[in-house]
C-alpha positions in Angstrom: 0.0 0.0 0.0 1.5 3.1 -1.2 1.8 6.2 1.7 0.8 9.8 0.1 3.2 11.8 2.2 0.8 15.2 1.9 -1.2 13.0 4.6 1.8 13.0 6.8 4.0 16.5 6.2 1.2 18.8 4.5 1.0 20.4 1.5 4.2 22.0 1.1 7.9 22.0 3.0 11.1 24.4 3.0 13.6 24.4 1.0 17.1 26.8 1.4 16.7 29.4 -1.1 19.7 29.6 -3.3 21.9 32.7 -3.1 19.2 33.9 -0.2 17.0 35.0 -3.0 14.3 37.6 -2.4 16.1 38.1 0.6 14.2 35.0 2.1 16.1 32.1 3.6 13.7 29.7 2.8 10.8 29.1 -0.1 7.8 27.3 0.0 8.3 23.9 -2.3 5.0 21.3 -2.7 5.0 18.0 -1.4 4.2 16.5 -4.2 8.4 17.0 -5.6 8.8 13.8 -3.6 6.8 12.3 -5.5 8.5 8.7 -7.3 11.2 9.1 -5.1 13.4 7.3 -2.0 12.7 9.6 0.7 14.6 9.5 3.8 13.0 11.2 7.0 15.6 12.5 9.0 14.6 13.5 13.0 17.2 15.4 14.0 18.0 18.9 16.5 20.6 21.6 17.0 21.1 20.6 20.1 21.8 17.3 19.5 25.5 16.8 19.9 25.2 13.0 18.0 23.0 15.6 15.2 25.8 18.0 15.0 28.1 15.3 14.4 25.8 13.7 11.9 24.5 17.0 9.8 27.8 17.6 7.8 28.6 13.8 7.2 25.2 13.3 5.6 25.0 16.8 4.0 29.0 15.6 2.3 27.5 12.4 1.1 24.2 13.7 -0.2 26.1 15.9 -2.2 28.8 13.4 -3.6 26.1 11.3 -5.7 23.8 14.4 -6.5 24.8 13.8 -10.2 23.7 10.3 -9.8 20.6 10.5 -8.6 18.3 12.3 -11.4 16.3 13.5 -8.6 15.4 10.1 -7.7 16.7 10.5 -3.9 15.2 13.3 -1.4 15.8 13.9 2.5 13.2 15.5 4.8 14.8 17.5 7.9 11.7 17.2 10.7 12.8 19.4 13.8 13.3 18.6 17.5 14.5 21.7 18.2 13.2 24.0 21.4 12.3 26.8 19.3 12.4 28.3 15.9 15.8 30.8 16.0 17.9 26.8 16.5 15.2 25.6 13.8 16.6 28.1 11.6 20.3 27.8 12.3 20.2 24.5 12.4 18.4 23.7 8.9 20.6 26.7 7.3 23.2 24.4 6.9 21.6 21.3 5.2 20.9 21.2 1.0 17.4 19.4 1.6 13.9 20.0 2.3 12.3 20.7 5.9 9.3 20.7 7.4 8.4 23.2 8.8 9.0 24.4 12.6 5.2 25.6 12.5 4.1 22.2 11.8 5.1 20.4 15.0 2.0 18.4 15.6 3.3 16.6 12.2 6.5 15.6 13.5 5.3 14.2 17.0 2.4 12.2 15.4 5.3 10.9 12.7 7.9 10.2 15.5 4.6 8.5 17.1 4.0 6.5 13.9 7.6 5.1 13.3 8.7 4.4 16.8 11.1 6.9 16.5 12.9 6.8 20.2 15.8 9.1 20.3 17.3 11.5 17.2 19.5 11.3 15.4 17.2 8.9 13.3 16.7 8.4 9.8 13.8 6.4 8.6 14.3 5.8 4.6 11.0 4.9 2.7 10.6 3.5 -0.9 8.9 5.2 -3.9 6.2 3.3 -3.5 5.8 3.7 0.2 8.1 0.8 2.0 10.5 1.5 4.4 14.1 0.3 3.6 15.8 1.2 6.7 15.0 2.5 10.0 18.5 3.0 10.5 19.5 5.1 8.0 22.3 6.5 10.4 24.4 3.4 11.1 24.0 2.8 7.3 25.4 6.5 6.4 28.1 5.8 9.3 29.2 2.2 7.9 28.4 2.6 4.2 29.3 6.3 3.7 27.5 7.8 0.1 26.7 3.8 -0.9 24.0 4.0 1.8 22.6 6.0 -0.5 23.1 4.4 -3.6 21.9 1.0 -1.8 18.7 2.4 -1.3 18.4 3.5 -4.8 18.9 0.3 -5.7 15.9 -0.8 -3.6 17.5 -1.5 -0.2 15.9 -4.7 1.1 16.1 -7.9 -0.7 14.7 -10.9 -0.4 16.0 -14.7 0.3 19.3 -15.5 -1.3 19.6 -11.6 -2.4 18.7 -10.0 0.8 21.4 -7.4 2.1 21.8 -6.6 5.7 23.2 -2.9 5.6 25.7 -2.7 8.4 26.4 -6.4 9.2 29.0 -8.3 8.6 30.1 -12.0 8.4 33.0 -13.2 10.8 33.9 -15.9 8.7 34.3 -14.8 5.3 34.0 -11.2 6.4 31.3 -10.4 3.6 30.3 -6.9 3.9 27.4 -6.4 4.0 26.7 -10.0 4.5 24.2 -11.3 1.9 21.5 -13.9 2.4 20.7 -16.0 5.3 22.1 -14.5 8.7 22.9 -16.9 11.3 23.6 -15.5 14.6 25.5 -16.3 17.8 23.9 -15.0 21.2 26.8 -16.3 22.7 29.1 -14.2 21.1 29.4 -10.3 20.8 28.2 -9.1 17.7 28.6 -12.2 15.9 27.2 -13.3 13.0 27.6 -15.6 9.4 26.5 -16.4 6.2 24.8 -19.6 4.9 28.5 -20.7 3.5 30.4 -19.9 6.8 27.5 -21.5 8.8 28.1 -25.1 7.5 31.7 -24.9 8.6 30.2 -25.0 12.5 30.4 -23.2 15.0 31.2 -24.0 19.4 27.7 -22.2 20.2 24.0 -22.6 18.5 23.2 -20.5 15.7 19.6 -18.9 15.5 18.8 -18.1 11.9 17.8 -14.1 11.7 14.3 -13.5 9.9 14.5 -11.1 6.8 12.1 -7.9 7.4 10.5 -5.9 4.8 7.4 -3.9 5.5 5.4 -0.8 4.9 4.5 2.2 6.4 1.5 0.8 7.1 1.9 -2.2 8.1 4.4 -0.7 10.7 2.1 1.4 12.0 -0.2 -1.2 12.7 1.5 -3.8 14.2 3.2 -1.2 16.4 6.9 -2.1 15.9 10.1 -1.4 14.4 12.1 -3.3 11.2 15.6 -3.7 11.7 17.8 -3.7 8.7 
């Protein structure tokens, strides 16, 4: 079931005016540009020192694969700032869309929706309304500008295809580690492929289930997908 995103940030967003034309910082920009494209939600505050830290390195690889992604690939900034002079400052600095500090009944029902617990977070959704990641930042932080380009591609895959963003196999050291995900509780942070699996291993494996989802569906069952 496909999300129209009017229903959940209005009927229009912010955008940075270039060279501070009209000597307004920001213009008024529809919605509907996001439509047919990856949208990533990103909940996010000045006074957030993990933000801070996160801001630039997004900002450096949104701008890296600009001239790859034909307007495919958007970013939504949705404030937790305390009021609307750090609002300003803080979204100043970042080349995508915001919505806007007026509209903060729209960003606590959203947080609400996703399960969003603490910022920095960014949720990525599908062109036709899935979500791909609800950990957009550990995939910007261990992936760098292919975060990006992996959810262009789609993101999640299914059975023999399916990538987990972020993880790892200790055997092989496949990264990410594609396929069936076998994981030891045992062990810190442990994990392997179906190859590496059948080699054995001193403590049980449980197999990993694959998640894909939608909005929807998300919101309904009440829970979050971990990539």
């Amino acid at each position: 079931m496909a999300i129209d995103l009017k229903d959940l940030l209005g009927e229009y967003l912010l955008e940075v005016n270039p060279n501070n034309e009209s000597n307004e910082p920001y213009r008024q920009v529809p919605t509907s540009d996001l439509d047919n494209k990856v949208v990533a939600i990103y909940f996010s505050a000045h006074w957030c020192g993990p933000c801070q830290h996160l801001t630039p390195i997004l900002a450096k690889h949104y701008k890296e694969v600009q001239s790859e992604l034909h307007d495919r690939f958007d970013i939504v900034f949705l404030s937790s700032d305390e009021n609307e002079i750090a609002f300003n400052e803080y979204f100043s600095s970042m080349p995508w869309k915001a919505l806007p500090y007026s509209e903060r009944d729209r960003e606590k029902k959203l947080s609400e929706k996703l399960n969003v617990d603490g910022i920095p977070t960014l949720v990525v959704l599908s062109a036709d309304g899935k979500v791909i990641s609800t950990d957009g930042v550990g995939g910007i932080y261990e992936q760098n500008a292919d975060a990006i380009r992996y959810w262009l591609n789609g993101g999640l895959k299914s059975g023999e295809n399916y990538e987990w963003l972020g993880v790892s196999c200790q055997g092989c050291q496949m990264k990410p580690l594609i396929g069936q995900r076998y994981h030891c509780s045992a062990c810190d942070n442990y994990n392997l492929c179906t190859k590496c699996q059948e080699n054995g291993h001193e403590h049980e494996l449980m197999v990993i289930p694959q998640k894909l989802t939608t909005i929807a569906n998300l919101v309904w069952k009440g829970i979050k997908v971990d990539p």
